[in-house]
PQR file of N, CA, C, O and H, with PARSE charges and radii, in Angstrom:
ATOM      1  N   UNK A   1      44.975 104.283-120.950 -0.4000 1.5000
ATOM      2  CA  UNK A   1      44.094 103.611-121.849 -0.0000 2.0000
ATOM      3  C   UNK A   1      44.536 103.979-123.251  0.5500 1.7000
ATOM      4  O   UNK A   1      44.870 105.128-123.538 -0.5500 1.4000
ATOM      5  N   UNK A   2      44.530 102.983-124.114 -0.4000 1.5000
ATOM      6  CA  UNK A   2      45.025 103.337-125.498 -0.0000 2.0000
ATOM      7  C   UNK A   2      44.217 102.420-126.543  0.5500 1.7000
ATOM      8  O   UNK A   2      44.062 101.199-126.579 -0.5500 1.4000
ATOM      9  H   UNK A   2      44.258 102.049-123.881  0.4000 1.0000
ATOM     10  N   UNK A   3      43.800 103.360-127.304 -0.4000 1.5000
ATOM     11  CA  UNK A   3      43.126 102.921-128.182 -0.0000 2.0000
ATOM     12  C   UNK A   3      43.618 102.869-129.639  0.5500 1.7000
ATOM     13  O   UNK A   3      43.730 103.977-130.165 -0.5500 1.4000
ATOM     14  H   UNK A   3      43.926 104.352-127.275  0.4000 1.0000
ATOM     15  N   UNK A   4      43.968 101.694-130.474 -0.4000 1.5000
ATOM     16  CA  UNK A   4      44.842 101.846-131.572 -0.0000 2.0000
ATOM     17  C   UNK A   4      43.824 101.801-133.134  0.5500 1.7000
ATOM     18  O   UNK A   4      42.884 101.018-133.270 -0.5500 1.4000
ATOM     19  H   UNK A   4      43.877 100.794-130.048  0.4000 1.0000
ATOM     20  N   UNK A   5      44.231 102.738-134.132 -0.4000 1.5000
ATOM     21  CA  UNK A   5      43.594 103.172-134.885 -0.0000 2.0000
ATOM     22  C   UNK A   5      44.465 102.599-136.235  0.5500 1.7000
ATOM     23  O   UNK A   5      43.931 102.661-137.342 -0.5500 1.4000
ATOM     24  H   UNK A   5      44.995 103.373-134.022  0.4000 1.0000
ATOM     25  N   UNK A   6      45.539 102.159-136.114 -0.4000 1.5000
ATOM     26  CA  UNK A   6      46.168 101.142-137.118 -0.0000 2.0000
ATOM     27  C   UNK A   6      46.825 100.232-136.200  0.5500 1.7000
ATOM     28  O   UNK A   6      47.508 100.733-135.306 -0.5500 1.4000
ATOM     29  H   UNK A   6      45.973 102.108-135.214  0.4000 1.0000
ATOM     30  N   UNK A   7      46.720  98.936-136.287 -0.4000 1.5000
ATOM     31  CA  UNK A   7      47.439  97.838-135.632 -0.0000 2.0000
ATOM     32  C   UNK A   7      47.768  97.121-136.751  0.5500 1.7000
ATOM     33  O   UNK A   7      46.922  96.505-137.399 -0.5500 1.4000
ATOM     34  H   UNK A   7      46.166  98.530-137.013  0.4000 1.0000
ATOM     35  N   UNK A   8      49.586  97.169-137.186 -0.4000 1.5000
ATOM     36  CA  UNK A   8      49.962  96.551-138.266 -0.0000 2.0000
ATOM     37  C   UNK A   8      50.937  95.336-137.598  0.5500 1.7000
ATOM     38  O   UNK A   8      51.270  95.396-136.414 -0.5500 1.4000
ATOM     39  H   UNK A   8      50.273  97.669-136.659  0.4000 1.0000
ATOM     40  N   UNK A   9      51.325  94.319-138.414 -0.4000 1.5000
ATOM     41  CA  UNK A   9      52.250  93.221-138.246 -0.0000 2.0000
ATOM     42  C   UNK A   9      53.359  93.526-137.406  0.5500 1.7000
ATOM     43  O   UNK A   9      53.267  94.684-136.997 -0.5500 1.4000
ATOM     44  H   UNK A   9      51.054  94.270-139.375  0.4000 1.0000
ATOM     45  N   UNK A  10      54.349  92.946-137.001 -0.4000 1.5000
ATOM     46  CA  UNK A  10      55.334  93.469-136.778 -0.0000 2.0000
ATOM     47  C   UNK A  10      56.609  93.768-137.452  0.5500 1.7000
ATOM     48  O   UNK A  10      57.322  92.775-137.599 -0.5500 1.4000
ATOM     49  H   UNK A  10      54.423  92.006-137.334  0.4000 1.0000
ATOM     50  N   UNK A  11      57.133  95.005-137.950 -0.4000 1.5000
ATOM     51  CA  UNK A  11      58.131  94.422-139.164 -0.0000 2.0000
ATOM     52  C   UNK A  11      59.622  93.171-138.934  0.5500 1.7000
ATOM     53  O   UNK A  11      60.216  92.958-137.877 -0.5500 1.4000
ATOM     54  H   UNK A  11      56.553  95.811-137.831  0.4000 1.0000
ATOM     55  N   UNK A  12      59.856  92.614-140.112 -0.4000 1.5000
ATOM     56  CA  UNK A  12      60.708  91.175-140.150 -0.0000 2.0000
ATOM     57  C   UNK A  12      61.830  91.806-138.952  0.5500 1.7000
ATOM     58  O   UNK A  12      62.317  92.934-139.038 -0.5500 1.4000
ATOM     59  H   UNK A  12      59.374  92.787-140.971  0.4000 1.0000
ATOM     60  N   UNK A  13      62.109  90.873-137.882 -0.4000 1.5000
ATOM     61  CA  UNK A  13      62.632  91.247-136.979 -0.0000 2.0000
ATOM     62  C   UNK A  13      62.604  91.501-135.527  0.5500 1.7000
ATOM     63  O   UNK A  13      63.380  91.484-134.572 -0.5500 1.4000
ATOM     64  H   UNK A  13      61.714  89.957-137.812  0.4000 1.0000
ATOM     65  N   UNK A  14      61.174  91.780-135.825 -0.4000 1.5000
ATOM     66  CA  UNK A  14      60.910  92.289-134.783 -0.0000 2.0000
ATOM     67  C   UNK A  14      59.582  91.434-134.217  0.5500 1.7000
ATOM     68  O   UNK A  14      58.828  90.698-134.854 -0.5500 1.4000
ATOM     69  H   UNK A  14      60.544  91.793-136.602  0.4000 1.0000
ATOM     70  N   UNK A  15      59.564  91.751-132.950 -0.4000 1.5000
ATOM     71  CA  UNK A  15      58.457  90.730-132.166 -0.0000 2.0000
ATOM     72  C   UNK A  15      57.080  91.936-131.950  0.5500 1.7000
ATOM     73  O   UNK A  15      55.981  91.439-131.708 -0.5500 1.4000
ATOM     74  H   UNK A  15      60.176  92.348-132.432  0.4000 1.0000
ATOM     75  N   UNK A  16      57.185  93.586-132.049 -0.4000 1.5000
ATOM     76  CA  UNK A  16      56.483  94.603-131.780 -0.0000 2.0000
ATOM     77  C   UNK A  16      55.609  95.077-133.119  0.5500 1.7000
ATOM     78  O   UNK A  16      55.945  95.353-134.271 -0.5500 1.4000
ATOM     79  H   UNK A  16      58.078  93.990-132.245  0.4000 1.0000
ATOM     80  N   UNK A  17      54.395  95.041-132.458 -0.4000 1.5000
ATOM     81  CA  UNK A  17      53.459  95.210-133.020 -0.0000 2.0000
ATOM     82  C   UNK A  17      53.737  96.916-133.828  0.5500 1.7000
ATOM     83  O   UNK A  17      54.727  97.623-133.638 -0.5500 1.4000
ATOM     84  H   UNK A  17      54.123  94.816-131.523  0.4000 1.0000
ATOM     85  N   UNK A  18      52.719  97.196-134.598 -0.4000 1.5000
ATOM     86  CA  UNK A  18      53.292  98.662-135.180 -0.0000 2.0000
ATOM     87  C   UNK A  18      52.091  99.540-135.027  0.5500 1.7000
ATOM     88  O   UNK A  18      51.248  99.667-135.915 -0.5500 1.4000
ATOM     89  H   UNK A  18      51.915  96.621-134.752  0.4000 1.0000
ATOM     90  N   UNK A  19      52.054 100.011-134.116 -0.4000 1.5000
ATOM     91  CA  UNK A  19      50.553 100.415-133.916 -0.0000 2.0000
ATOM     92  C   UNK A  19      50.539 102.195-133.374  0.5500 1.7000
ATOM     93  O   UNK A  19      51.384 102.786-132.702 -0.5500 1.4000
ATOM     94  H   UNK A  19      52.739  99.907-133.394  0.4000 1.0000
ATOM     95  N   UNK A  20      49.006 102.801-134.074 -0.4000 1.5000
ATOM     96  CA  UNK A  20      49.180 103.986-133.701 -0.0000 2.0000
ATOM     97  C   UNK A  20      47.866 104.926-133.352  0.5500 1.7000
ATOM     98  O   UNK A  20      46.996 105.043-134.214 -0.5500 1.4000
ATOM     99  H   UNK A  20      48.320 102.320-134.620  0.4000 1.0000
ATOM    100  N   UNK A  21      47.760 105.447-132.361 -0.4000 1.5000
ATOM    101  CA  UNK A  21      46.104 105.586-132.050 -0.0000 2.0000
ATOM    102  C   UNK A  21      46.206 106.881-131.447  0.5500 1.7000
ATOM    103  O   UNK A  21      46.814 107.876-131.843 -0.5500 1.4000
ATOM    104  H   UNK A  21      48.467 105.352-131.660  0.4000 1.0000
ATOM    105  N   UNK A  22      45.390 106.671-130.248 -0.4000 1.5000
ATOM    106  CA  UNK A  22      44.673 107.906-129.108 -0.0000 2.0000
ATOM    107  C   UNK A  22      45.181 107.037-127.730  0.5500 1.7000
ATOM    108  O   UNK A  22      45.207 105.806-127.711 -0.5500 1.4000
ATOM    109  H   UNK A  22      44.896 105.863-129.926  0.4000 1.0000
ATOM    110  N   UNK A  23      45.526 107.779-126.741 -0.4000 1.5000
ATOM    111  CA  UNK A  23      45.718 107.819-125.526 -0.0000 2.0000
ATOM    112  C   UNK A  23      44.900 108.519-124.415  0.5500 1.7000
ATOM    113  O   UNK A  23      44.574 109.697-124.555 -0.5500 1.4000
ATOM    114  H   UNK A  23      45.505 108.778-126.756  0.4000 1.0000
ATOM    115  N   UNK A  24      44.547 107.778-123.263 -0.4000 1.5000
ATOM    116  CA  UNK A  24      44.024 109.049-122.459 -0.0000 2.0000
ATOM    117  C   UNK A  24      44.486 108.187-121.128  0.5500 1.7000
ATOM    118  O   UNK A  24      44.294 107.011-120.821 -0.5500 1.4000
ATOM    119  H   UNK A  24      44.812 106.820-123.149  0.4000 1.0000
ATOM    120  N   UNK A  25      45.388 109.602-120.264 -0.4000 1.5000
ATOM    121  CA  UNK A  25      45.770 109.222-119.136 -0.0000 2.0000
ATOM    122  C   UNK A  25      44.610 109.938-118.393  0.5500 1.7000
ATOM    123  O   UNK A  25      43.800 110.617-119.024 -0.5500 1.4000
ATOM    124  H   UNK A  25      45.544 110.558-120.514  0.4000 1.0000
ATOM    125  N   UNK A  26      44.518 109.744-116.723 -0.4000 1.5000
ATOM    126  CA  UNK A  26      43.850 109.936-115.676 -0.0000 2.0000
ATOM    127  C   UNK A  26      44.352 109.398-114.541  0.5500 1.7000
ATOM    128  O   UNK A  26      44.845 108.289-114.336 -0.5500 1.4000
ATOM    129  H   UNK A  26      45.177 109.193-116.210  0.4000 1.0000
ATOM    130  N   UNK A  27      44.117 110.551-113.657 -0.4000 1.5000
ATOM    131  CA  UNK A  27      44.409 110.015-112.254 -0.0000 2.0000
ATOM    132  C   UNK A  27      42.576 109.747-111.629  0.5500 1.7000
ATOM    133  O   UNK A  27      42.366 109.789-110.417 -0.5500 1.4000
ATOM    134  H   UNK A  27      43.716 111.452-113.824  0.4000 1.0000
ATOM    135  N   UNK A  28      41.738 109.562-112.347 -0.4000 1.5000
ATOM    136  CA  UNK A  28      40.986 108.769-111.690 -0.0000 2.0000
ATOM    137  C   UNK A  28      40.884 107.786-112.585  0.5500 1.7000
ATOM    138  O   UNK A  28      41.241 107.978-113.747 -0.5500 1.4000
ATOM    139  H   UNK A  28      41.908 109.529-113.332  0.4000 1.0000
ATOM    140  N   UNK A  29      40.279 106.350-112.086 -0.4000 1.5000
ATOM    141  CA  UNK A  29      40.034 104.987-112.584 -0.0000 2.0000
ATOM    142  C   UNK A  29      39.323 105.332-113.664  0.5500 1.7000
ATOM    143  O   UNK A  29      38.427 106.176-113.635 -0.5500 1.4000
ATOM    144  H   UNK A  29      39.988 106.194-111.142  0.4000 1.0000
ATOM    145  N   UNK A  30      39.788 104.512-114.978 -0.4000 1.5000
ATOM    146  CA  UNK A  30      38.421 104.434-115.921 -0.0000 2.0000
ATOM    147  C   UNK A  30      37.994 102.822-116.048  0.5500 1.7000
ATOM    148  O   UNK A  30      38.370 101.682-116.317 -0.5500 1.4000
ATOM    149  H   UNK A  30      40.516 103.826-115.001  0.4000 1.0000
ATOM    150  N   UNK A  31      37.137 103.494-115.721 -0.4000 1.5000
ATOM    151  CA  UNK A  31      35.830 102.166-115.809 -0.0000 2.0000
ATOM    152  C   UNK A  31      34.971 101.088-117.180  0.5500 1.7000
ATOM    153  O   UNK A  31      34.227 100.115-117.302 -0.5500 1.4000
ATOM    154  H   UNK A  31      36.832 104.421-115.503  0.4000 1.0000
ATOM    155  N   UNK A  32      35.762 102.158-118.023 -0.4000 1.5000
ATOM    156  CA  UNK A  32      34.905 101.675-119.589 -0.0000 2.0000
ATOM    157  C   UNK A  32      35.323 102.418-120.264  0.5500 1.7000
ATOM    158  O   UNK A  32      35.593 103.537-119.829 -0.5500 1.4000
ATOM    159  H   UNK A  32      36.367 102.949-117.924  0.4000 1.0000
ATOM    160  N   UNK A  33      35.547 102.076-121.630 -0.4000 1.5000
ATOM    161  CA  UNK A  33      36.311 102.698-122.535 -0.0000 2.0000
ATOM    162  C   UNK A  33      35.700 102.185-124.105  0.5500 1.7000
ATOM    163  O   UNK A  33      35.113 101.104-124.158 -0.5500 1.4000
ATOM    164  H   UNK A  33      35.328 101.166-121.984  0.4000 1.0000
ATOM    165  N   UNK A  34      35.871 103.004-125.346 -0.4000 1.5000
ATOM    166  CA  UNK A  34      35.359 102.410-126.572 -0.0000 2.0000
ATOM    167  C   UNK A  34      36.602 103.204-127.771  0.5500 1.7000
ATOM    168  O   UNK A  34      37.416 103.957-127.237 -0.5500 1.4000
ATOM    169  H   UNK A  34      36.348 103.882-125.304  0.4000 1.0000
ATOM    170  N   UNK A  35      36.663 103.088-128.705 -0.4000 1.5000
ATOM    171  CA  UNK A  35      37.612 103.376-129.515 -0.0000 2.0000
ATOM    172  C   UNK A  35      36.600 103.065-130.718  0.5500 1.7000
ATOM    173  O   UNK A  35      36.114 101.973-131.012 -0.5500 1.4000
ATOM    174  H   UNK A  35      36.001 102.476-129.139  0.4000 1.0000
ATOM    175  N   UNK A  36      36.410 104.305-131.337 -0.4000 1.5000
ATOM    176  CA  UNK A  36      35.348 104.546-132.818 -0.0000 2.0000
ATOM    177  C   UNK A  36      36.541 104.625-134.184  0.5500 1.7000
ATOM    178  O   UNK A  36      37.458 105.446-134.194 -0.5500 1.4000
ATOM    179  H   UNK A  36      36.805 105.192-131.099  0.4000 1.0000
ATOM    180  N   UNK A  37      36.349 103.793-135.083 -0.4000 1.5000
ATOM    181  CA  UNK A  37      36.892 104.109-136.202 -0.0000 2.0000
ATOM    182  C   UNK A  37      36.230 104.958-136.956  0.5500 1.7000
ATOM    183  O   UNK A  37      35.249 104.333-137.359 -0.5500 1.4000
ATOM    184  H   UNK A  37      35.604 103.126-135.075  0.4000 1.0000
ATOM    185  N   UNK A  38      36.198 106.463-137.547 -0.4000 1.5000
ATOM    186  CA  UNK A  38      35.428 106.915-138.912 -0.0000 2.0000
ATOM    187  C   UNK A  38      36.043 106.464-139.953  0.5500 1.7000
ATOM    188  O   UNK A  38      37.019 105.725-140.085 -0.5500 1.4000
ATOM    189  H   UNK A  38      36.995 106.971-137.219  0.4000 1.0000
ATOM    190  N   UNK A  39      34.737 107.477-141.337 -0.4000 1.5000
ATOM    191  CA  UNK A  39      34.819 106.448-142.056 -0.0000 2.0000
ATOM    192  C   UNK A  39      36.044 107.095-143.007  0.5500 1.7000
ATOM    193  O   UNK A  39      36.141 108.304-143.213 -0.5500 1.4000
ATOM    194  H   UNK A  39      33.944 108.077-141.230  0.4000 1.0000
ATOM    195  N   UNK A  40      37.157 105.873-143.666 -0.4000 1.5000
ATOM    196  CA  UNK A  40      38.234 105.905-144.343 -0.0000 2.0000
ATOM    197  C   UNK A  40      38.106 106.207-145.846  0.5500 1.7000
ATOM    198  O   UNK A  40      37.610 105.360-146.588 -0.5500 1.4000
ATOM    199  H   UNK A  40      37.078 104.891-143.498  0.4000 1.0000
ATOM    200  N   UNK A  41      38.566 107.466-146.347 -0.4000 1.5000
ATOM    201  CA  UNK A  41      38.656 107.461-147.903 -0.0000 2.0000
ATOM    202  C   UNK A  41      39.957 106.480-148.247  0.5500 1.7000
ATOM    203  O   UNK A  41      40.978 106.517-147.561 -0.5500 1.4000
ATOM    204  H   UNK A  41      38.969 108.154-145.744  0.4000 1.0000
ATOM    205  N   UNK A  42      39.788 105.554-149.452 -0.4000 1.5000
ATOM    206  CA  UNK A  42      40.293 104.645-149.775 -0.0000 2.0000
ATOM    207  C   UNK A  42      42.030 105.123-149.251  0.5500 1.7000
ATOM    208  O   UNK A  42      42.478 104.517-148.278 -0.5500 1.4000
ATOM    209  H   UNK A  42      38.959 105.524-150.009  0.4000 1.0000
ATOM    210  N   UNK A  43      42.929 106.200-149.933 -0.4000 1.5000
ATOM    211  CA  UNK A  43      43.869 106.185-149.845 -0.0000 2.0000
ATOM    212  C   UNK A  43      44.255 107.037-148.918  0.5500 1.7000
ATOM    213  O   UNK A  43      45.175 107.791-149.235 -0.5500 1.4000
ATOM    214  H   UNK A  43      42.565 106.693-150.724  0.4000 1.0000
ATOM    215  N   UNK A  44      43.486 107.194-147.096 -0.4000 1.5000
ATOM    216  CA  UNK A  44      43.809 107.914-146.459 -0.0000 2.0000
ATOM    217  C   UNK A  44      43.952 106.812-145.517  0.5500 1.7000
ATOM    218  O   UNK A  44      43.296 105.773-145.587 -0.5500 1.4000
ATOM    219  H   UNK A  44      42.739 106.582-146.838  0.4000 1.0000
ATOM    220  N   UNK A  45      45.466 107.261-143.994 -0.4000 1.5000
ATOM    221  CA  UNK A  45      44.910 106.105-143.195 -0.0000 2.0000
ATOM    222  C   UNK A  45      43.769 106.324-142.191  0.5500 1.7000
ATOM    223  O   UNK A  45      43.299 107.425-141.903 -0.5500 1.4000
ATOM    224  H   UNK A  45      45.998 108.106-143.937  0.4000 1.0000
ATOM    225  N   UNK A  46      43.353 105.051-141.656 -0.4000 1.5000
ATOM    226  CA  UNK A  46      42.403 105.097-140.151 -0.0000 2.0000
ATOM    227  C   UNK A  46      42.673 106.016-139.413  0.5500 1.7000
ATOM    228  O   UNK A  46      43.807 106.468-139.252 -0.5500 1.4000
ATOM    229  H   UNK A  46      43.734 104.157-141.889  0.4000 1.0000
ATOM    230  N   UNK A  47      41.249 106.567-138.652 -0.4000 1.5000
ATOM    231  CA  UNK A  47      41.490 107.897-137.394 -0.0000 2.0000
ATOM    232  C   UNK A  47      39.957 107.218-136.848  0.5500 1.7000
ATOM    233  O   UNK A  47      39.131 106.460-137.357 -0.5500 1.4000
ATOM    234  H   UNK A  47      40.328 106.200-138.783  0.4000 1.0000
ATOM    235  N   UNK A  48      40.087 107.970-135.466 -0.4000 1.5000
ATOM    236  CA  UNK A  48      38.838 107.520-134.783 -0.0000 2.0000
ATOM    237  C   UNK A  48      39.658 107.876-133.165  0.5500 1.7000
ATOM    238  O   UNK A  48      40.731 107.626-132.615 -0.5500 1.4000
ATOM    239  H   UNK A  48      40.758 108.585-135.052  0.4000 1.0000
ATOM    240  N   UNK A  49      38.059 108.788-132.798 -0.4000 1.5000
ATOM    241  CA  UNK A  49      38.634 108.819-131.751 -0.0000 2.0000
ATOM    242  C   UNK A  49      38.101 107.722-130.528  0.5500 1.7000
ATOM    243  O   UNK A  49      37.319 106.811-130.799 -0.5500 1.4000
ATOM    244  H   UNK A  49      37.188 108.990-133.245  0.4000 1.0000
ATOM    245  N   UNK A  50      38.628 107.944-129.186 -0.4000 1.5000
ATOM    246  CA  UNK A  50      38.855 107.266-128.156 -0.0000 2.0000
ATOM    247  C   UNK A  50      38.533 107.722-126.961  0.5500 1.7000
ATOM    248  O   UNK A  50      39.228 108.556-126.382 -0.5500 1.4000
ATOM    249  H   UNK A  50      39.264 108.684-128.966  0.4000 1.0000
ATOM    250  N   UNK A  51      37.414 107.208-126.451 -0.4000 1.5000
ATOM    251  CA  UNK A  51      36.519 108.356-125.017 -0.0000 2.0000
ATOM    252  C   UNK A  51      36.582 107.026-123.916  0.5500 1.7000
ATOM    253  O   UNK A  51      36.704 105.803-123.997 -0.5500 1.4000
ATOM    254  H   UNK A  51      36.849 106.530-126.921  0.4000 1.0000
ATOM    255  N   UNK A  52      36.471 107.736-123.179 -0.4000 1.5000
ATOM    256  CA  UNK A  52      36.707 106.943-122.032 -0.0000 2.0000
ATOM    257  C   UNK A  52      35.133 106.405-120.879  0.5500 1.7000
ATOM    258  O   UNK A  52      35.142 106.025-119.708 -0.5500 1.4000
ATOM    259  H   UNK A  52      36.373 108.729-123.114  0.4000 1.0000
ATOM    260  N   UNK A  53      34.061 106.581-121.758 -0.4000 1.5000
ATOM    261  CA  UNK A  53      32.844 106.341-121.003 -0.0000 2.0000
ATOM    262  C   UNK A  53      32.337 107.000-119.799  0.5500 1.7000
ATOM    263  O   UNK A  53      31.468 106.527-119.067 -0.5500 1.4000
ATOM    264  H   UNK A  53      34.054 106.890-122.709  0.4000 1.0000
ATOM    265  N   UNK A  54      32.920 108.100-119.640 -0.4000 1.5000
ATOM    266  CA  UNK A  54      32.443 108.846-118.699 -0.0000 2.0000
ATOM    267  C   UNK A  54      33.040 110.314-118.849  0.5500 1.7000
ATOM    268  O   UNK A  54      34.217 110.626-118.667 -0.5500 1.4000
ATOM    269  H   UNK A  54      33.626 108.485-120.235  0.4000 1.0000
ATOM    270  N   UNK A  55      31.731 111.360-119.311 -0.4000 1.5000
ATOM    271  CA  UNK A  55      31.999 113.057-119.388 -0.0000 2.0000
ATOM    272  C   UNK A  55      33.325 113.012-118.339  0.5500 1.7000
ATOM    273  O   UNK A  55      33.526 112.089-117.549 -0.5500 1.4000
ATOM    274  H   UNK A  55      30.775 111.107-119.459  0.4000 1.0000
ATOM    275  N   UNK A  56      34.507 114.646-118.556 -0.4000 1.5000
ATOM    276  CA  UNK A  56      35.312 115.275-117.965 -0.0000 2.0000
ATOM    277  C   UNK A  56      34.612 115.911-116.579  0.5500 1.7000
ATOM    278  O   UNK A  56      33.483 116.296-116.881 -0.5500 1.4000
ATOM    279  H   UNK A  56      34.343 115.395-119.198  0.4000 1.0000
ATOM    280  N   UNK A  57      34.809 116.074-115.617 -0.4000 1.5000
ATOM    281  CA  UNK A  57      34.520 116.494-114.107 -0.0000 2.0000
ATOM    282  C   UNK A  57      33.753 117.609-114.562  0.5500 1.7000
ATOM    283  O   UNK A  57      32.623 117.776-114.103 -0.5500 1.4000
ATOM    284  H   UNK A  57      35.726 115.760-115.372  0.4000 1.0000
ATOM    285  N   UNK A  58      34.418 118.704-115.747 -0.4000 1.5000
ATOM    286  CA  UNK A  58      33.987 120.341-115.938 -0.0000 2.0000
ATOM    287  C   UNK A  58      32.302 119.750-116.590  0.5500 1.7000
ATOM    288  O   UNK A  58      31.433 120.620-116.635 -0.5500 1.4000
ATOM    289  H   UNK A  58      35.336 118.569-116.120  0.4000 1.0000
ATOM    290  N   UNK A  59      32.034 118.748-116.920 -0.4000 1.5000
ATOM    291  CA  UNK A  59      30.626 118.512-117.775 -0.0000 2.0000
ATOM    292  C   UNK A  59      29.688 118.423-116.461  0.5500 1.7000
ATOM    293  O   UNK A  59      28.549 118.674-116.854 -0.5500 1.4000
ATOM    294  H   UNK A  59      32.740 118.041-116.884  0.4000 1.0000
ATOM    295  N   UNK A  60      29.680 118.252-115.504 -0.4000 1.5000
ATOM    296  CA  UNK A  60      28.751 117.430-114.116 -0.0000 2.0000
ATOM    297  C   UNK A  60      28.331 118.877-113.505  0.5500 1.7000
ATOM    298  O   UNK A  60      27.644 118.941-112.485 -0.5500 1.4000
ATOM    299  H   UNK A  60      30.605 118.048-115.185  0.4000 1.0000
TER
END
C-alpha cells in the first residue's frame, strides 16, 4: 500500500509520474487504508502519514 505525499508531473520525457510518500507492506490483507496530509509551512514540502485502518497485532 502506498500512499503519496507529493505526486508531481512527469518530467519532459518521461511517461513516470514523480511521486514520494509512505509505504506499508504486510503479509496480512489490508482492508482499508487513508493517507493524511499535515499542515504545510509555505516553503516546506508535503508529509503526512499513512495507516492502514486497522491497529498492529501487538495493540489487540
Amino acid at each position: 500500500m502506498f500512499g503519496a505525499n507529493i505526486d508531481n508531473d512527469p518530467p519532459v520525457g518521461s511517461e513516470h509520474r514523480v511521486q514520494y510518500g509512505t509505504a506499508i507492506l504486510s503479509r496480512y490483507p489490508i482492508t482499508a487504508s487513508d493517507n493524511t496530509w499535515l499542515v504545510k509551512p509555505p516553503d516546506q514540502e508535503q508529509r503526512g502519514p499513512t495507516g492502514s485502518g486497522r491497529p498492529p497485532r501487538s495493540w489487540t
